[in-house]
C-alpha positions, 0 to 999 in steps of 0.5 A: 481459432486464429492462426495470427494474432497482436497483443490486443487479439482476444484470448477466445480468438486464440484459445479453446472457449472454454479455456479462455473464458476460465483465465478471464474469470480467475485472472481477468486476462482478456487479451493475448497481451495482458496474458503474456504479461502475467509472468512466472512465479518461478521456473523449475531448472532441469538439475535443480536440486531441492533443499528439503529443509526449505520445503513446507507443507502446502507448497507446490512443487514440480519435480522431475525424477526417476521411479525408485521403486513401486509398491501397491497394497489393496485396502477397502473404502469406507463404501466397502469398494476395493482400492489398489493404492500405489505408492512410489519413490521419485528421486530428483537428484538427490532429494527423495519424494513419497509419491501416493495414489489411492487409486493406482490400478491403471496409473502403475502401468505408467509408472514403472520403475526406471521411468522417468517423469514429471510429478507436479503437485502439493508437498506434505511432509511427514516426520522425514518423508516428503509426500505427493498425494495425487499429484499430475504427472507425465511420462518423460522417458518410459524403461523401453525409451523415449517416446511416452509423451502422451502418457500423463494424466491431467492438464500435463497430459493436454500439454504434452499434445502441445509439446509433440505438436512443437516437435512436429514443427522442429522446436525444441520440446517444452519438457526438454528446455533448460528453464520450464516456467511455473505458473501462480495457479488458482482453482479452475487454472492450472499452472499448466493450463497457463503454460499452455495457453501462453504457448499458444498464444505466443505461437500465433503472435506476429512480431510486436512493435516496441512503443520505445524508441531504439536509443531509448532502448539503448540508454535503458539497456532494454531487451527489445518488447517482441523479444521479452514477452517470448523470453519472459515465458520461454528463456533459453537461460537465467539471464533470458528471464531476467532481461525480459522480466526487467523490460516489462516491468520498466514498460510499467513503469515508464508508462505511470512515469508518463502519466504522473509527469503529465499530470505536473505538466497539466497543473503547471499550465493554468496560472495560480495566485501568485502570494509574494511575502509581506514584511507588514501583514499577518504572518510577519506579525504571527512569526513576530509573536510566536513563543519559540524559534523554529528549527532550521528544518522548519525554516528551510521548508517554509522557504521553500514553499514561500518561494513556491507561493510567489510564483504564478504557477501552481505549486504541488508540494508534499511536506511529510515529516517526523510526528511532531516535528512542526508542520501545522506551524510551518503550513499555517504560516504558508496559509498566512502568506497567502492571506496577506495576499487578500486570498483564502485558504483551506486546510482538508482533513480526514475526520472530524476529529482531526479537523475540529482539532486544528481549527482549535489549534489555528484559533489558538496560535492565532489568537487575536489575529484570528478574530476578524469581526470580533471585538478586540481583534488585531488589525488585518485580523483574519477569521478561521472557520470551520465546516464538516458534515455534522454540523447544525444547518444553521452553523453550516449557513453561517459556514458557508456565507463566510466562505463564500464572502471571503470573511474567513481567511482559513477554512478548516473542514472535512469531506464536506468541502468538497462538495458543490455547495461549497463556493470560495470568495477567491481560494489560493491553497488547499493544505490537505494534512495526511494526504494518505488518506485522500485521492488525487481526484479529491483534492483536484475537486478542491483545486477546481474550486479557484477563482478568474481560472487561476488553480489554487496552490497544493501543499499536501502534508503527512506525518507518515513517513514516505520511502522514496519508491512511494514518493516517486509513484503514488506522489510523483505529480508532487515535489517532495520536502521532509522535515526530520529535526523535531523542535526544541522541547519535545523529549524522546518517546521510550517505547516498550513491548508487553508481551500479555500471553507469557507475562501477564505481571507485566500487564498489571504492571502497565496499568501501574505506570499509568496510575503513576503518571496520572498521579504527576499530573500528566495524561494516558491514552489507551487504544483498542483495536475494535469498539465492542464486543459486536464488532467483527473487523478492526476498525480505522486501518487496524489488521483483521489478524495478527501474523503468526497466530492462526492456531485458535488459541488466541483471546479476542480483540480488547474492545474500547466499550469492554476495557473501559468498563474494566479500567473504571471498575478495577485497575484504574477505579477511582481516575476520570476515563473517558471514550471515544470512538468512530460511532459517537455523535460529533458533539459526544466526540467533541466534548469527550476531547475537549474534557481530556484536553482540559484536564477533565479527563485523566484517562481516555479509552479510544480507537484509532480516531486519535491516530494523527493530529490531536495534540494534548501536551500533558499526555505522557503515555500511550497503551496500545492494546494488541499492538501486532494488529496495527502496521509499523507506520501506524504505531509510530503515530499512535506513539506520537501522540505522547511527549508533545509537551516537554515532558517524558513520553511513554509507549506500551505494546500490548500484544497476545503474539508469540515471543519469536514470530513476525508480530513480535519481530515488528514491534521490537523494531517500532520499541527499537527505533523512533526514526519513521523513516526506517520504519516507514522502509520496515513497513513497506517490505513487510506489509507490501505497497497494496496495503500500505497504500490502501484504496485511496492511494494506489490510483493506478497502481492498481493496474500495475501488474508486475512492478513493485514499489518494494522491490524496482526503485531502481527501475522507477528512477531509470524510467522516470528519466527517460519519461521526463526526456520523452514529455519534454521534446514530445509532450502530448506523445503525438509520435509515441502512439504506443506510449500513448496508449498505455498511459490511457489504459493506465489512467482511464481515457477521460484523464489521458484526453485532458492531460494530453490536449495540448 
């Protein structure tokens, strides 16, 4: 093994083989420096008193007590073998613990009372006593005196070899240190086997060069990194940890600061069509016939992307705002900007549902502005087309020679635009709508699809609101416009919670309200969480398990097939119910919409393909079957799809959950409040950024080991100061090497190479 080693050494070359090749498996740490990045999950102080009321089954504890006393009966296996097992009172301050071993024989002699040791293990608790069971220990302080360091068993036993070695050389011993870092283990690691290993490891480390700048270092407030990674295991005290852990998260964060700054750097260097507004073309004649006056949210975000439009750089904006709140109108008028100026548009969506459902709804707002080549169409007419991968080979033709023409202004589509076969007349913005659901590659592949070099512009909308930590990494290459006023007309949406396990009348209730709104007229929709009965996983984002019910005693997912055939034939007989949901052919899918849209329909049964987008202003109630296995955010769109007309919207949760738990809790926040905001904050602390994010989004964050868009804004915004200083004086990081090199193992080095070849 090596007597010196850098960050970037392999752990072989440092620890035992086998050691290290089992800390690769578990945690793919490959390296002295991605193991000294993992840092503790908590250090267990010398004093530190436990609360006893705070303590669960399950839970690991390290604890450092006195033998109270020591007792052993014999008992027989049930191979007929005898046992001695030795039962012991451990007492850490003043918090007294049941230590058990079934096989105490041996161990006894360890552990006589007046020993003084360190038991790490997993807590039981019985009625009033708290248990060890077979937990490691070590002997600290024996009755006859120090001294006993090799007196353990397990992995504590290897460590404390470790420990009289540090002794040897005159360091403070591990196990007389004011903070001892405990470690997230998993099966074949142990917390100790870590400490061991980073111990190890920093004892072979030579001074590490810090990739900041010393008035970066300064400004920050930052601990210096060689300092960190030692202090981060190895604190002399609270604050130690504290500084360390906060530089190593700040590296993070400067470094994806770094690659999303040179990812809006990149962009702005190729030039873009530059779309000036016309007083005279299309959109001045839409805005001139539009039947209702947009608010002045509407109005100060489409100022805002027109002046974006004008300009010949590449604009990269995100517009999220409230469900409802009138971005399909604001983009198709940013859309039509940029037809006047003889150029094409796109508008990406995630299904084709959605997809399908705006290009009804542009044709619609458009109407004879939209019917270029037809009969009757307006002068300087546009044509919007659609496209998306179910489509007849010869509507694709037909597709794809307008596109290629430049016939249709806007195209409309689904993933299916993306591909290669797909060739544009001259593209000057791609509008992606519910940017969450794409990557950034995604919608690049479509930006590289612009005409003479010039990369077309970029307005990525959501209706699922962003909390501003999101806003500044996942979206950080975007600048951000919200929209929060809802237009005149739409009526707040009142939202309940049904709970079906302990009010079972209330769900009776619910199909009684809709027969009521049915018969006024209006429209109902009714989502489930499955298809049928087949179905093992919630489809479209919904939870595989609700959050506090893991007894057995729940019912099963209500599957859409299943409770259509119920509501037809029981509380809803005699209504026209429709289904829909991710397995029926396209044109199933399309007519079933078309049929609730006009009125065919009085009830629709659906999975989540109805989540965002669809837009059927006489749907007055939403049911949302076992609403506690949906996230926040997404029954804030589910409820959207209500009150769009006008009219009074409705919104009622199903859920099986216990009153009391973390499910419920939940909904009554969504019943609580229509702001999606907060809501949007509420779901993130919750459910945590990865799955929040899902695959699509988290991109490099998923390579993050320690920051939290949760819980470090704060660090974010620092950091991404200090990288838009770095990028501006230094802007291919020709002098920051060290930098340089995170943000390729951030990125992957075939981005890092093209954003920094200046």
């Amino acid at each position: 093994m090596s007597a010196f080693a850098t960050t970037d050494t392999p752990l072989e070359d440092v620890l035992d083989a086998g050691l290290a090749e089992r800390i690769a498996t578990a945690f793919g740490h490959r390296t002295v420096g991605a193991l000294l990045h993992t840092l503790p999950r908590r250090y267990r102080q010398h004093g530190q008193r436990y609360d006893r009321r705070e303590l669960v089954d399950g839970e690991r504890v390290t604890i450092i007590g006195t033998v109270a006393t020591a007792a052993t009966r014999t008992y027989t296996t049930k191979q007929g073998q005898a046992r001695e097992m030795l039962t012991l009172t451990v007492k850490d301050e003043d918090t007294t613990f049941k230590v058990v071993y079934f096989a105490g024989r041996r161990i006894k002699f360890m552990l006589p009372v007046g020993t003084v040791a360190m038991f790490d293990g997993t807590v039981s608790r019985f009625r009033q006593s708290l248990d060890l069971k077979h937990p490691e220990f070590l002997v600290l302080r024996s009755v006859s005196g120090p001294g006993g360091e090799l007196k353990g068993s397990g992995d504590l036993a290897a460590l404390a070899r470790l420990s009289a070695e540090i002794d040897a050389e005159g360091g403070p011993s591990l196990f007389d240190r004011p903070l001892l870092p405990i470690y997230s283990a998993k099966e074949s690691v142990t917390s100790w086997d870590l400490l061991g290993a980073v111990v190890t490891a920093i004892r072979a480390l030579v001074p590490v060069v810090d990739p900041l700048d010393d008035t970066v270092l300064a400004a920050a407030g930052l601990m210096g990194l060689d300092e960190a990674l030692r202090k981060a295991h190895l604190p002399g005290c609270v604050e130690d940890a504290d500084r360390a852990g906060y530089r190593l998260r700040f590296d993070e964060a400067i470094a994806l600061q770094l690659l999303l700054g040179a990812r809006r750097r990149f962009v702005a260097r190729d030039p873009a069509p530059a779309s000036p507004v016309r007083t005279d073309g299309l959109r001045a004649a839409m805005e001139a016939r539009m039947p209702f006056v947009l608010t002045a949210g509407q109005e100060a975000v489409l100022e805002e992307i027109s002046a974006d439009l004008t300009l010949d750089e590449p604009m990269n904006r995100l517009l999220q705002g409230e469900v409802g709140s009138g971005k399909t109108v604001v983009g198709l008028l940013a859309m039509l900007q940029v037809v006047d100026a003889g150029r094409q548009c796109v508008m990406l969506a995630p299904t084709e549902v959605l997809a399908t459902q705006h290009h009804r709804s542009l044709t619609a707002m458009l109407g004879d502005l939209g019917e270029r080549g037809r009969l009757g169409a307006a002068d300087q007419a546009t044509r919007v087309v659609l496209l998306t991968g179910s489509m007849s080979t010869a509507e694709r033709r037909a597709a794809l020679l307008d596109i290629v023409t430049g016939e249709a202004g806007i195209v409309v589509g689904t993933h299916a635009l993306i591909q290669d076969s797909v060739d544009f007349f001259d593209l000057g913005l791609v509008v992606v709508d519910e940017q969450h659901r794409f990557g950034v590659r995604q919608r690049d592949r479509l930006r590289a699809k612009g005409r003479d070099g010039l990369v077309p512009h970029l307005l990525v909308m959501t209706a699922t609101p962003i909390p501003r930590t999101i806003a500044m990494t996942v979206f950080g290459d975007l600048e951000v416009s919200e929209l929060g006023e809802l237009p005149g007309g739409r009526r707040p949406i009142s939202t309940s919670v049904v709970p079906a396990r302990d009010r079972p009348r209330w769900v009776e209730r619910t199909w009684e309200r809709v027969r009521e709104e049915v018969g006024a007229g209006h429209r109902a929709y009714v989502v489930c969480a499955r298809i049928d009965a087949d179905t093992t996983d919630a489809p479209d984002g919904a939870t595989k398990g609700g959050d506090d019910d893991k007894g057995g005693d729940r019912p099963p997912l209500v599957a859409a097939v299943e409770l259509h055939e119920y509501l037809s034939a029981g509380p809803l007989a005699g209504l026209r119910i429709g289904l829909m949901h991710g397995r029926l052919p396209p044109e199933a899918k399309d007519a079933t919409m078309t049929a609730f849209a006009s009125g065919d329909l009085d009830v629709l049964v659906s999975t989540t393909v109805i989540e965002v987008g669809v837009d059927v202003p006489e749907a007055t109630v939403m049911v949302v079957m076992d609403a506690d296995r949906f996230g926040v955010s997404q029954l804030h769109q589910l409820r959207g799809r209500v009150g769009r007309g006008g009219l009074p919207g409705l919104c009622l949760l199903v859920t099986n959950s216990r009153e009391g738990g973390k499910a419920m809790e939940r909904l009554n926040a969504v019943a609580a409040t229509t702001d999606g905001f907060l809501l949007a904050q509420l779901d993130l602390v919750q459910r945590r950024e990865g799955d929040v994010l899902g695959d699509a989004q988290s991109g490099a964050l998923a390579s993050l080991r320690l920051l939290s868009v949760v819980d470090d804004g704060e660090v974010i915004e620092i950091a991404r100061r200090h990288a838009e200083e770095i990028l501006d004086s230094d802007p291919g990081l020709d002098t920051h090497p060290a930098l340089a090199e995170r943000v390729r193992r951030l990125s992957g080095s075939d981005e890092s190479d093209y954003l920094f070849k200046y």
